[in-house]
C-alpha positions in Angstrom: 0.0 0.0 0.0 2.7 2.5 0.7 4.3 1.6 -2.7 1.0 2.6 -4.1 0.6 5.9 -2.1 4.2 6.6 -3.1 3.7 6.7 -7.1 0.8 8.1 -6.5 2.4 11.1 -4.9 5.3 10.6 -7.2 2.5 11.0 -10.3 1.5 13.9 -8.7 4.4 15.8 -7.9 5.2 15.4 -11.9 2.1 16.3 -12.7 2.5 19.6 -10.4 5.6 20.2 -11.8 4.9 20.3 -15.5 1.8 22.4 -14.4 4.6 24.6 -12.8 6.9 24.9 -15.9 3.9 25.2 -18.3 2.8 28.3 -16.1 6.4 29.5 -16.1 6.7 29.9 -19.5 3.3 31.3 -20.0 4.3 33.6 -17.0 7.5 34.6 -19.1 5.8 35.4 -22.4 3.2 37.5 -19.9 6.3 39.8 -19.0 7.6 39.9 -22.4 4.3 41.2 -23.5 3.9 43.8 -20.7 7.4 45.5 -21.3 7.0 45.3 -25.1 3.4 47.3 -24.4 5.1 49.7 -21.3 8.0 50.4 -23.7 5.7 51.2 -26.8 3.5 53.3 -24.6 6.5 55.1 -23.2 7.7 55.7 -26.8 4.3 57.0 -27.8 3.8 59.2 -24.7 7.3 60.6 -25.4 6.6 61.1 -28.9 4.0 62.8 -28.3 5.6 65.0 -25.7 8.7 65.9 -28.0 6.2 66.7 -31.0 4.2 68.8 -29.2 8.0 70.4 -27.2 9.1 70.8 -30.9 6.0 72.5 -32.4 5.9 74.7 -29.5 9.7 75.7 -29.2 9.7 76.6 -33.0 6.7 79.1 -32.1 9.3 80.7 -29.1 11.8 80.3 -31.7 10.6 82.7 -34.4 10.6 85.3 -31.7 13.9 85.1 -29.8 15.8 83.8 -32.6 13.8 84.9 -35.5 14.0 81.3 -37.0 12.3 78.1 -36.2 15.6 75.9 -37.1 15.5 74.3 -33.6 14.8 71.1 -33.5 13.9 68.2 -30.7 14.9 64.5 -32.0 13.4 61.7 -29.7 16.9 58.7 -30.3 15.9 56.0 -27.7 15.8 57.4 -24.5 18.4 60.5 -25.3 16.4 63.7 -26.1 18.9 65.8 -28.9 18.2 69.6 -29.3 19.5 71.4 -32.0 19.5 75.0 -33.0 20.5 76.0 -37.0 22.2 72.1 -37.3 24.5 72.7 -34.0 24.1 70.3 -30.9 22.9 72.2 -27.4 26.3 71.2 -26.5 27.7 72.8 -29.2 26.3 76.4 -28.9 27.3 79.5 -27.6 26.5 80.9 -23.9 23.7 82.8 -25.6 22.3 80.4 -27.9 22.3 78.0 -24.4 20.5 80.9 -22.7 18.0 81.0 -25.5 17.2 77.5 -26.2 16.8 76.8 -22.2 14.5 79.9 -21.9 12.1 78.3 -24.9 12.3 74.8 -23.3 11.3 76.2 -20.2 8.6 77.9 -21.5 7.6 75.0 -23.8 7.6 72.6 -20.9 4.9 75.2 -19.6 2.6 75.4 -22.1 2.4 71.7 -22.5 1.6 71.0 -18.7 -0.9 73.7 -19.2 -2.6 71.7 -22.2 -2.3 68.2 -20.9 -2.5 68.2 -17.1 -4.7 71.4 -17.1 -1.2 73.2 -15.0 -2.4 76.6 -14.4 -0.3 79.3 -12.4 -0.2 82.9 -12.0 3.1 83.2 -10.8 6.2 82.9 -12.7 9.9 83.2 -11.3 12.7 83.7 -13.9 16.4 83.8 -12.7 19.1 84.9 -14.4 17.7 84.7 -17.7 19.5 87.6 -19.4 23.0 86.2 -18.1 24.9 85.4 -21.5 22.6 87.7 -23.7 23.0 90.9 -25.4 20.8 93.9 -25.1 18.8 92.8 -28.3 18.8 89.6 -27.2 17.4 90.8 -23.5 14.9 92.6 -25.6 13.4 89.6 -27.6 12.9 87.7 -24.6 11.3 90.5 -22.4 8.6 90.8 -25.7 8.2 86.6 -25.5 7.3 87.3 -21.9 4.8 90.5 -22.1 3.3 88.8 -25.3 3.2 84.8 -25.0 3.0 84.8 -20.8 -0.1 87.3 -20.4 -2.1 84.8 -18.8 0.5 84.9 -15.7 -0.6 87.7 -13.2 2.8 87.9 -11.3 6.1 87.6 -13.1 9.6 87.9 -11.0 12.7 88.5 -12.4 15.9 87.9 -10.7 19.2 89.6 -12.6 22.1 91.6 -11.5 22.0 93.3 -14.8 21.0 97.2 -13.6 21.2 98.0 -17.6 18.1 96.2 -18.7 15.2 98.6 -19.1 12.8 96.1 -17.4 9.0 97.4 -17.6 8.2 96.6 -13.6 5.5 97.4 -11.4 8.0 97.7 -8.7 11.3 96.7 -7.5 13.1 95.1 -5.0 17.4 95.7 -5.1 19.0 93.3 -2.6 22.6 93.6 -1.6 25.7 91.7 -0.2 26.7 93.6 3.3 30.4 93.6 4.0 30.1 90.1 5.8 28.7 88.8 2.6 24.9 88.4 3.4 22.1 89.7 1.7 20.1 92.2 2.5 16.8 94.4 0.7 17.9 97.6 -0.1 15.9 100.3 1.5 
């Protein structure tokens, strides 16, 4: 009798096992399928994204640069800019100053059309660093013009030059120990 119960559990633990491996496999195909769908989906979503980033950034573009030859490229996971056929990493302080200034802002509008971002409050800092005065100029005109729908816009610069049209101002200095303090 106890040979019996011993094939008997001997059948079963085989039977078991290949039920095991069988659900393995289909397991493994389950996994395959869900990264090849999370991977397409995350290409799609960032596709999307960099379409709309692009579209938008050429519009910011034609402003401050007066041309819309910038250019996002979605390679795998490495998001290339370009501006006029250079590489971001190839471009002048200024043209860095720029092209940072128009992601910024087309990183804005997109959370503002797809996850209904609203804000009326925007802080810029050191955004004129590397620019000329004309330069300064287009991107003070990008603000006034494209940003109306912001109610409060702060600028932080140490450039006293730039003829900034403010409601009011607020100068803070370094004291001799080296802390910062408002102006009065």
């Amino acid at each position: 009798r106890l040979e019996q119960d011993k094939q008997e559990l001997s059948d079963k633990i085989l039977y078991i096992n290949n039920i095991k491996e069988e659900t393995q496999k289909r397991l493994e195909i389950v996994n395959k399928m869900y990264m090849i769908a999370i991977r397409d989906f995350r290409g799609f979503l960032l596709t999307n994204i960099i379409e709309f980033i692009n579209r938008k950034s050429k519009e910011y573009s034609l402003d401050i640069f007066e041309t819309d030859k910038i250019e996002f490229i979605l390679e795998g996971n490495y998001i290339n800019i370009f501006y006029d056929n250079k590489q971001y990493e190839n471009l002048s302080g200024g043209e860095k100053q720029k092209v940072d200034l128009i992601v910024q802002f087309s990183i804005r509008d997109m959370l503002c059309k797809f996850l209904n971002f609203s804000s009326n409050i925007i802080v810029l800092d050191e955004i004129f660093d590397n620019l000329d005065s004309l330069g300064c100029q287009k991107v003070l005109n990008v603000i006034s013009k494209r940003l109306s729908d912001i109610d409060n816009i702060y600028i932080v610069t140490h450039h006293a030059d730039i003829d900034l049209p403010i409601d009011n101002e607020i100068i803070v200095i370094k004291n001799e120990n080296g802390i910062s303090e408002i102006k009065q």
